[in-house]
Each structure stands twice: as C-alpha cells, then as structure tokens.
Phi, psi and omega in degrees: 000130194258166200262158171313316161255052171299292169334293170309323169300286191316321177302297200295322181295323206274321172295323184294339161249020174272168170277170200064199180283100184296145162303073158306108185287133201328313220269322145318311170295333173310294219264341191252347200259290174310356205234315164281349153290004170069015198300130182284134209083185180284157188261137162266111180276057207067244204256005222229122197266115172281146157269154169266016183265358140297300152350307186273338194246298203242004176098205166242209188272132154318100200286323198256040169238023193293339195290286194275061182341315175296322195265337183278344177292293164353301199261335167251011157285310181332294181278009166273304178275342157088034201193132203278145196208037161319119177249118199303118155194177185277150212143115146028265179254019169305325196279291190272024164275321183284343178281328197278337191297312170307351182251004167276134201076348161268164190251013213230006165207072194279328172304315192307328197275007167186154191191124189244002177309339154322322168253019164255091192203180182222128158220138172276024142269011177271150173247085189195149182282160161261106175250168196220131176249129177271135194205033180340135165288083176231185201255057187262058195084007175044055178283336184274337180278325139359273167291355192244021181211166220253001174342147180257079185240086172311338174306294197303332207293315197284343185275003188274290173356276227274307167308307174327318200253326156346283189206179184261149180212152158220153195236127185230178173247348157237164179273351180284159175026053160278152177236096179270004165285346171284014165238205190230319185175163193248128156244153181185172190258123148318074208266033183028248197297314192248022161295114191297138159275153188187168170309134199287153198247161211253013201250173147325137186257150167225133156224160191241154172225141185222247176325115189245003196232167206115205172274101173291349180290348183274320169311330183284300187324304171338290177335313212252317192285307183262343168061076180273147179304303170250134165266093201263118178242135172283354155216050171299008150284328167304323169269324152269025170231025148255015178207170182256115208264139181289207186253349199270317189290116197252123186242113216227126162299158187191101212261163175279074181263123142284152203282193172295303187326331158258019200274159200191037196285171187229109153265342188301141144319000196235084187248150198259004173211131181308297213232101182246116177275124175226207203073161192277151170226013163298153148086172171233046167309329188219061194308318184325308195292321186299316175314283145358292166291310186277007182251334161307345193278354174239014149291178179300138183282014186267013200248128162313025222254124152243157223246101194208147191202045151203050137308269200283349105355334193291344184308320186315321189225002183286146149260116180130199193301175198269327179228142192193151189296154181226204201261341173217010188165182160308130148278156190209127155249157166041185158028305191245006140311295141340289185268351157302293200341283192319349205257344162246130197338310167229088192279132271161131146191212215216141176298190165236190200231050171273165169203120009263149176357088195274163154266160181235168159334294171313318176314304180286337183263324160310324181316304172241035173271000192114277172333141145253117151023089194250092174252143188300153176277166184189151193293331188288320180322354208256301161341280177281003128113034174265146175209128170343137208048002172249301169285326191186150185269147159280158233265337194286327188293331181272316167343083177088001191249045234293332192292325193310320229257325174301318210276001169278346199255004183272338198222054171281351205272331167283336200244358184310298167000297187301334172284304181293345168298281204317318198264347148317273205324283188320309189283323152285354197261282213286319180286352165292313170312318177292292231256306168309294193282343165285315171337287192272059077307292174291341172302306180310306196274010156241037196359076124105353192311338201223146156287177173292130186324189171207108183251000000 
C-alpha cells in the first residue's frame, strides 16, 4: 500500500531546494522561532501546551498542512497525543489531513507519528547553525528520495530527527551557484564516482560515509578533494584504516541505527520462537550466512525456529504500513521489525567478507529488541562499550558448533541477562549516538557559536 503523499513530499524536496523565499505558515514560523531560540517552557498552541521534549520526539506542525490552520493544528494534536483528533470542516486538504489524524496511535503507520520538516528552511535570525545538504538525485542507494519521503527507513527517519535538533537545513541537489556565505557548513554523502562536483565551498564541511569496500579511489578522491572537519561513519573504523584521512579530518562513528522510537523490546518469558535467522544471502557478499543457515537447517526439530532474509533494501524504498504480505511471507519494517526480533530468545546472523568487519544495521536492531543477541564480531563493538557475554554471545561461540548453539538455546532462563543488558545498553546509547553526536558535530564545525538545542 502505497502512502497518499508521495506527491506531497516530492514537492516539498523541490521546495526545499529551491532559492528565495518559501511559502510558511504563522504557525510554523511561531514554532521555528520557540523552538531554535531556545524559548523556556511550553510552546502554546491557543490554550493546548507543547512541551519541547514533545517536540523533539514527534516533531512539529506539518508543512503540507500550511494552506489550512484547522488541519495543521489537527494533525499535529493528533501526533502529540497519539490519538486521532480531526476536526470536520471543508477544505483542500481536509481528507488527507482525516487520514493522517487517523493513523496516529496505530502502530502499523509509525513514519506517519513524526515530522521534522518544520526545520528545514534557513533564517539567519534564528539562534541556531545553518546548514546547507547537498544531496543529488542518483541512483547511489536512492538517498534523496530517502531522506525527502516518508520511506521505513530508520537510518534517514533518524538523520531528519537528528538535523531538527542540530540545526535549520536546506537540502539542494547541487553544489552550483549555492551563496555559501547564507550558511554555517555543507553537510554530504561521501557517493565516490557520483559525488557532484562544484566550487570548493569556504565554509566547513561535515561528511558521511558508509560502504568502504570495492573500489576505493573515487572515494578517496572525494576525501582529498573537500578535506572534510568531521567524518561521519557508521563504520569509522573502516574508514579510517582504508582510506587516508587530511589532517583536518576527526573521523567519528555515526551508526546506522533506528532510534528508540521505532525500538519494539520484548523481555517476556513468553516468546514465540526458540531461534530467529536472519540477514540477506543473495549475491556473494556473505557466504559466512549461507553456512549458517544451512547449519541451523540441522538442529533438532523440537526447536521453534524461522528463518527471514529479505528485509533489507526493500525499507528503502516502501511508503506505508510497517508490515504487509510480500512475495514469500509477512514483510516487517521499523517498529514491527523490531517486535518479530523480540518475539524470539534468540536472534542470529553472519557478518560479510568486508575487512574489517562492520556493524550493521542488525547489530542495533538485535541489541534493543529483547531476544538475545547471537553477533558477528566487529571492531566497533569494543568502541561502543559492548561486550561479550554480558551484551551480547559472539556469533564464533556458536559458528559450526551446533551442541554449543543447543546448549544456549536448551538454557534460556540463563543467558535472558544477555538480553536485558542489551536492551539496558541499546536504550541508554544509540539516541545519544544519533542525536547527540550529530548535534556535536555541527556544534564543533561552527565552533561552539549557537547553543545546544534545549529539549
């Protein structure tokens, strides 16, 4: 099922890079003025008191409700309280203001529960940095249609977040004719070969990076060419010991997480599977799994066990609820991704034949679903203060050792520990990592000039 506003977003992308003045609504500006001024207290909404530690977790008033004071009020009491709260009158957008008001408090349309597009617009009366995102439309992970569309993509959903509590942003598709004295710093995706070129910019850089393995020279070139302050990776051990870094450059973990918000743990004793495998096994990045797979097909058959391989990429690019039938079974995103894991003792998959090791994306989402955690080892794990047998079993105790793999899974009532550390771990950590470590990034590379947001 596809979302409604698809339209509305692609429009909204286009605006967002465009030059001049946007069109903005009182209440919207009201709310960019309370929220990046740092203003103490409840945001008032008439008689109805925003907090900004609401604010910061569901976002702000809806730009494509901006036409219609009544449906933008609607929709974002709807998504504060987490309960549908339509108020009937005629309008434009009134139908798909009652649709969106209706999906708040279902769970089964969790993108829809937050909207941070209130801060992307840049004014330089605001006491907040300004940044500028280069972001091209290429067919590099399809990241701008990512980030500009409501995709159940937990990275982008948190990097939206995460700028909202940073900074004011504008998102353009090239680096030609930007006046780059209207910012603070260029944020971008290291895309190697499809990185746009443009005039080197005099303001600071900040960049992310992710897939290191492959051909490294466009990447490098990249690297070499902008000299970035910070480097933000979700395997920054990789980067920095595959590629050669300026001197200027602070190479930062930055993980490819969802945040808590879309977090689902499970601690009950009452789980509905002994075992769950999962990870991709197409292509042959990851042979490790295929091994794997086929040594779980030979445990005993009193063991609970399933099997799911076709999660990722598809997150990427579905709009709409988090789970719906698919080409071999239930599909699960976000949230209810999150509650299969949790739905079993244990969850379990296999690294790639990367080196050095990465975390993925899975590491964090086993970490705070409940299940405990059966993980590949990676350099990062160490980094971010996780450790074996408390947080999590490494994937080696088990790898080919099937008596090894009964007896954790024969002895749960012992190792459920490994699970509540984690999910202990997982709740104190990754939004601090997302949210926090983008914040102090840009705080850095605008040396310290605008305070820290104030949720």
């Amino acid at each position: 099922m596809q979302c409604r506003h698809n339209l509305c977003y692609k429009l909204m992308g286009l605006l967002l890079g465009a030059r001049g003045e946007i069109v903005m609504s009182k209440l919207i500006r009201a709310v960019r003025e309370f929220w990046f001024n740092n203003e103490a207290g409840p945001f008032m909404l008439d008689d109805y008191p925003v907090a900004r530690a609401g604010i910061h977790k569901y976002g702000g008033p809806a730009r494509e409700f901006d036409a219609c004071p009544v449906c933008q009020k609607a929709e974002w009491i709807s998504r504060l309280e987490q309960r549908p709260l339509f108020v009937g009158h005629k309008c434009p957008t009134a139908a798909d203001c009652k649709v969106q008001c209706e999906r708040q408090g279902d769970d089964m349309w969790s993108p829809f529960h937050q909207d941070f597009w209130f801060a992307f617009k840049c004014d330089s009366r605001l006491n907040a940095p300004r940044g500028i995102f280069v972001l091209p439309r290429a067919r590099y992970g399809f990241l701008y249609e990512r980030f500009m569309r409501r995709h159940c993509d937990g990275w982008f959903n948190a990097m939206r977040r995460g700028f909202a509590q940073a900074c004011q942003l504008e998102v353009v598709e090239s680096g030609q004719n930007v006046q780059w004295s209207d910012y603070d710093f260029l944020f971008m995706q290291n895309m190697g070969a499809l990185t746009p070129r443009f005039e080197h910019p005099h303001i600071p850089i900040i960049m992310c990076a992710s897939d290191f393995w492959g051909d490294t020279t466009k990447s490098q070139a990249v690297l070499d060419w902008l000299e970035p302050k910070v480097l933000l990776s979700p395997v920054a051990i990789a980067w920095r010991q595959n590629y050669v870094l300026s001197g200027i450059t602070d190479c930062r973990l930055y993980p490819s997480a969802t945040s808590r918000f879309f977090t689902r743990p499970n601690l009950s004793v009452d789980k509905q599977l002994d075992l769950l495998v999962v990870g991709k096994l197409a292509g042959s990045m990851y042979p490790q799994r295929k091994v794997l797979e086929a040594q779980a097909r030979t445990l005993p058959s009193r063991y609970k066990i399933e099997y799911s391989h076709e999660h990722g990429e598809g997150r990427n690019v579905h709009v709409g609820p988090v789970s719906f039938p698919g080409r071999s079974g239930v599909m699960r995103y976000l949230n209810a991704w999150s509650a299969y894991f949790g739905s079993a003792r244990y969850v379990v998959f296999g690294s790639g034949n990367m080196n050095p090791r990465p975390v993925f994306m899975k590491h964090y989402e086993a970490l705070g679903s409940g299940a405990v955690p059966i993980l590949p080892d990676a350099p990062e794990l160490e980094e971010l203060g996780l450790r074996p047998m408390e947080h999590y079993i490494p994937l080696a105790e088990v790898f080919q050792k099937n008596e090894r793999l009964m007896h954790f899974l024969d002895n749960y009532e012992r190792y459920k520990v490994v699970a509540e550390n984690a999910v202990a771990w997982h709740q104190q950590t990754v939004d601090h990592l997302l949210f926090d470590g983008l914040e102090d990034a840009v705080r850095d590379v605008t040396d310290f000039r605008y305070p820290k947001r104030l949720i």
